[in-house]
Structure formats: C-alpha cells, structure tokens
N, C-alpha and C positions, 0 to 999 in steps of 0.2 A: 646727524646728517640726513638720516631718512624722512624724520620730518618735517624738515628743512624743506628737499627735496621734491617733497609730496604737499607743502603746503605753496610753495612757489610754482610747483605744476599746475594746481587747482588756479592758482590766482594770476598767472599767465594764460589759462582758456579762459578763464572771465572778462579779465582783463581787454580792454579793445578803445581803449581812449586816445583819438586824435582830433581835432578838433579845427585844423588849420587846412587849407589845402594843399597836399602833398603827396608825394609819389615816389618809388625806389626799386629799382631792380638789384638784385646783387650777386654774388656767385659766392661760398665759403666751401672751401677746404680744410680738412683734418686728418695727415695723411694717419698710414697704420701705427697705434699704440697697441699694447696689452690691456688684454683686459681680464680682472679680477675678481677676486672672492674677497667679502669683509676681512678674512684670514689674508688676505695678501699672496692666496694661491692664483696662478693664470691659466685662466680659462681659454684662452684661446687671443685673438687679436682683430682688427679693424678699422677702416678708414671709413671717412664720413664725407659726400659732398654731397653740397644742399642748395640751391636755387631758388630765391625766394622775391615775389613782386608785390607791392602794396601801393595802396591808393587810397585818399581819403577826400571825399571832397561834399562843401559844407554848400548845402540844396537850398536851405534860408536862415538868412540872416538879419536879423532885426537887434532895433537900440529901443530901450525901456526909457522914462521919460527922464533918469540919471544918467543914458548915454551909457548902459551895462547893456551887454551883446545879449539876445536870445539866439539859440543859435541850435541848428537840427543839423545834423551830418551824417553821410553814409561812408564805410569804410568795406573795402576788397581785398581780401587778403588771400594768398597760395603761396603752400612750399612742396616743393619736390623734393627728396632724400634719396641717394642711394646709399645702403650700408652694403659695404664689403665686408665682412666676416669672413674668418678665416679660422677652421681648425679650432671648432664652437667644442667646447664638451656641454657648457650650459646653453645649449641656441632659444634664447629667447628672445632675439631682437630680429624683427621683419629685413625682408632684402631691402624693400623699398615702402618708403611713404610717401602719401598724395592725402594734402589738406585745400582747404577753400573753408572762404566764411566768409559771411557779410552781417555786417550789424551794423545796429542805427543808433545816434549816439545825439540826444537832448541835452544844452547848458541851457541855465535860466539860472538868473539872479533872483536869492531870496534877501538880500538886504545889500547895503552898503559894503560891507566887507564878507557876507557867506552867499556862496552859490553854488546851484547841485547838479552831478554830471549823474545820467543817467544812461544806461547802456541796454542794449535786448539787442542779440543775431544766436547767428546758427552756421554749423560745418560740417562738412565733411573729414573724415580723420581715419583714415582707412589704407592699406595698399591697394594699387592702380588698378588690380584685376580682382578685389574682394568687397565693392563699394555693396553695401546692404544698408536698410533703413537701421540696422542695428549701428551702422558708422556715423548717424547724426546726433551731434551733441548740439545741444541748447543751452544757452548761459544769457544771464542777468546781472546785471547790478545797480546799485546805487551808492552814490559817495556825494559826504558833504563840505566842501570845502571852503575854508578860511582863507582870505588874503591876508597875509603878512603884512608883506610890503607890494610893491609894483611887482618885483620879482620874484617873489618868494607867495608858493601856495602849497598849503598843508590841508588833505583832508582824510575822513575816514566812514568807511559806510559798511555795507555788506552786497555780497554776491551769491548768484544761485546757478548751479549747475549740475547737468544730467551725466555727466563721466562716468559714473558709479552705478548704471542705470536706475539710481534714485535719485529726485532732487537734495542735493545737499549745497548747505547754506555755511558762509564760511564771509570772515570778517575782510574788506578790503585795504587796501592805503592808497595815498593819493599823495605824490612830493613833484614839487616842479621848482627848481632853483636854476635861476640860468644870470649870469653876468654877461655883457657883450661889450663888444668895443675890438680894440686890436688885438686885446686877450682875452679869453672867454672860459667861461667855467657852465657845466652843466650836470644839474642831478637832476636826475627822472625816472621816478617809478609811479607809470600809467599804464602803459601798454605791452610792459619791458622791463629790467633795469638797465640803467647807466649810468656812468660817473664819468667825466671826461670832462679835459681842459684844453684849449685851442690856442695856437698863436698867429697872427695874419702875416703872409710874408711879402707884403704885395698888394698890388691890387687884387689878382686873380691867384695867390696860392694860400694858402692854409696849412697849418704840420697840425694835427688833433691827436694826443695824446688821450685814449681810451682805456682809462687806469682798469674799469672792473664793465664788463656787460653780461648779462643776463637773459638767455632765452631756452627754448627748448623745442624738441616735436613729440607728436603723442599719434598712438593707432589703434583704434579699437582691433582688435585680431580675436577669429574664432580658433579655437586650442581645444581639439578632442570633444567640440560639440558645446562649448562653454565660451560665452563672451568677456574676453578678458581685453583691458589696455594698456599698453607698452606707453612707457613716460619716459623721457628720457631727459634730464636740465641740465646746459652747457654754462659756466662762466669762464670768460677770457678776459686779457688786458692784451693789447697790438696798438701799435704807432700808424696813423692811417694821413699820408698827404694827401689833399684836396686839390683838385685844379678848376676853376672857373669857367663854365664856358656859354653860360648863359649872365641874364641880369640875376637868376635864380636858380642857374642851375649849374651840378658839378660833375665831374668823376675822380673817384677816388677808388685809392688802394690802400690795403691794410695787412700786414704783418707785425705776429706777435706773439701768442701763448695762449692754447686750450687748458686751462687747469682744470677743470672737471666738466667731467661727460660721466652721467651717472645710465643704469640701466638697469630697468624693472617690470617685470608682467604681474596684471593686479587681478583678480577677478573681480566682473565690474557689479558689485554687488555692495550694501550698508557694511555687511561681516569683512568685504573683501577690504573694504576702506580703511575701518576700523583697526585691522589687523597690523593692516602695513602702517599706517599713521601712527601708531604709537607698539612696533614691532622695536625691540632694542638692538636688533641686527641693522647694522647698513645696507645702502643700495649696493650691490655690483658694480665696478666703474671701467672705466679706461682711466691707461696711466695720464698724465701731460702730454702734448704731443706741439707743435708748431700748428700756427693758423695762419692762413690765406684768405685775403676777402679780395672782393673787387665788385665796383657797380658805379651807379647813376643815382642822383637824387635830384630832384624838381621842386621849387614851389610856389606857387598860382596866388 
C-alpha cells in the first residue's frame, strides 16, 4: 500500500490535465476517525475539511489541416485544509494546508489517431504562515496518447518532479472513457482518478453514482531544521445529485465513504524517497469515516 500510496502522490502533483474550459468550487468534509499504526495501534484521531477551487481555461485554439485541435491551456488550481488532530502521540500531520498552482498545458496531434499532452506549472504546498521558497514544487510531463475510439483514449509518457528536493522522474498514465446520453459512464485518470456512472432524471437533475475517487494534499514542512513533506492520498465512493441551473452549470451534493486517508512525513531528499517507496511497512492511516461534499461546477 505504501507504494501505492507514494507512487499516486507523485503522479497526482504531476498530474494537472484539463483541457476543456471549466471551473469548481467545492467544500469536502471527513468528520473524526482514528488513526493508526501498520500494527492497527491508535495513535490518536481527526477530522479533515478541505476547500478547494479550479479553473481551467484554453487561451488558443486552433484546427490542423485534419480538423485535430491544437490547443494551449492554462489551469489554477488552491486547496485550503484544516486538520483537527486530536490526542497525536505520532503528530506528523500539519494543522493546516495552503496549496496554489498554475500550469500550462499543450495538445497537438501527432497523426490520425496519436496525440501528446504536455504539461509544465508550479505551487505552492506549504501551511498558511510557513510559505518559503523551500514550498515551491516544480512538475513536468509528457504523455502520448492513442484514440481508441471517439470515446475512449489511452496514453502513457513520463513526469518530472522536485518533491523530493531532486528532480525525479516517474512513468505517467493517461485513461479517458466516458459514454453519454441519459446514462453516463466515466473513467478518468488525468488529473485525478475517477470512476463514475450517471442517470439523467430530467431535464435539470442528475443522480451520479461515484463508485471510486481519487485525490490527495501534500506540504512541504520544516521538522527540527530538515525539509520534509507530509503526503497524504484519500479514496472515496458517495452518491452525489446534480441540479441544473445554468445551460452548463450545476450544484451538487455528495454523500458517501472515505475509505482511505493515508499519512506520511518523507525527508525530501533521493535517500528519503528511496526508503519510503520501497519501505515494506505501510502508511499510517485513518480508519473509514463518512464524506460530505458540496459545490458548483461550470463549463464555457
């Protein structure tokens, strides 16, 4: 599970692919679970709410002489975190985190059915009152992806990122599966994972069954003089309706299941990485807990 863990952290800071124009405000709750030792001792306990807004929108758009999109886009992304810890004996997780990032993000067709998404930004990933040039992360990538079909696109490239305070390089993936109509099915791992299927009930309602999601926050933290970063990667499944209230836009709510909230301090170092990534101990976790979501989603 650890490197698991630690390989879907690295490839969710690289990670930053959207390509369409769009926008989301949202609020997620996780009230207090336990939290524990590989051994299944309790360390202590914690609730999570997290605040998070994004934006993505595409500056030029051009058609090649096949009618295949070139296409340049910029993405804004911030999350806010507060952790409530409670009665830590292991206190390695920050009270609070504050991220931003912005990254630019190039499609260009290299043939009829392969085309490559490339990505370059930077953030901030720090608590509110500890921002230093030590909290700026740098990530890269490149992916080359194949059309399937109209709906269906498979690709795979590499990513480069400064977490670790050394460039390390690390393999990507690229899945976009979506069906639409009155019923809807989507898999996506680009910027994220997801799995989810929809039913329309309406003009303006939606019920979205979001079987497995995928994300995380991360904070560089100085620890006794030493730069280390706190990782932390969450998957849920919650039942989330939709209400209409633009020609593009909604609000929804979402209740469901936190099954894993993992938590980790690395020293950001080659050795630090090394250790933990192929370390046969697990992460730290909280137990399950109930989720809460709620927000806005737009798209231009």
């Amino acid at each position: 599970m650890r490197r698991f863990s630690y390989l879907l952290f690295l490839l969710l800071l690289v990670a930053a692919i959207d390509g369409f124009a769009q926008g989301v405000i949202k609020t997620e709750y996780m009230p207090a679970s336990s939290f524990r030792d590989e051994a299944g001792n309790k360390l202590g306990s914690g609730d999570l709410l997290k605040f998070t807004g994004a934006y993505t929108l595409p500056f030029s758009l051009k058609q090649n002489a096949s009618g295949q999109p070139i296409m340049w886009s910029a993405s804004v992304r911030g999350t806010y975190a507060i952790l409530n810890n409670r009665h830590m004996a292991l206190d390695i997780h920050p009270d609070e985190v504050l991220s931003g990032s912005l990254n630019l993000t190039h499609v260009r067709p290299l043939s009829k059915k392969w085309y490559m998404i490339a990505s370059l930004g930077a953030g901030i990933y720090s608590a509110p009152d500890a921002i230093t040039w030590q909290s700026v992360l740098v990530n890269g990538g490149v992916i080359f992806v194949y059309k399937c079909r109209k709906n269906l696109d498979i690709g795979v490239g590499a990513g480069l990122t400064n977490s670790f305070g050394v460039p390390i390089a690390m393999p990507m993936f690229f899945l976009n599966w979506q069906l639409s109509g009155n019923y809807e099915v989507n898999v996506n791992l680009s910027s994220g994972v997801e799995v989810s299927g929809a039913v329309r009930l309406g003009d303006r309602f939606k019920l979205r069954l979001v079987a497995m999601e995928m994300d995380g926050i991360s904070s560089v933290m100085d620890v006794e003089g030493k730069s280390m970063i706190y990782a932390s990667v969450m998957m849920r499944s919650y039942l989330c309706p939709e209400y209409r209230i633009g020609k593009k836009s909604c609000l929804y709510l979402g209740i469901g299941g936190n099954w894993l909230r993992s938590g980790d301090l690395t020293k950001r170092t080659l050795k630090g990485f090394v250790d933990n990534m192929f370390s046969d101990k697990d992460d730290p976790y909280f137990n399950p807990t109930v989720y809460f979501s709620a927000g806005v989603k737009c798209e231009f």
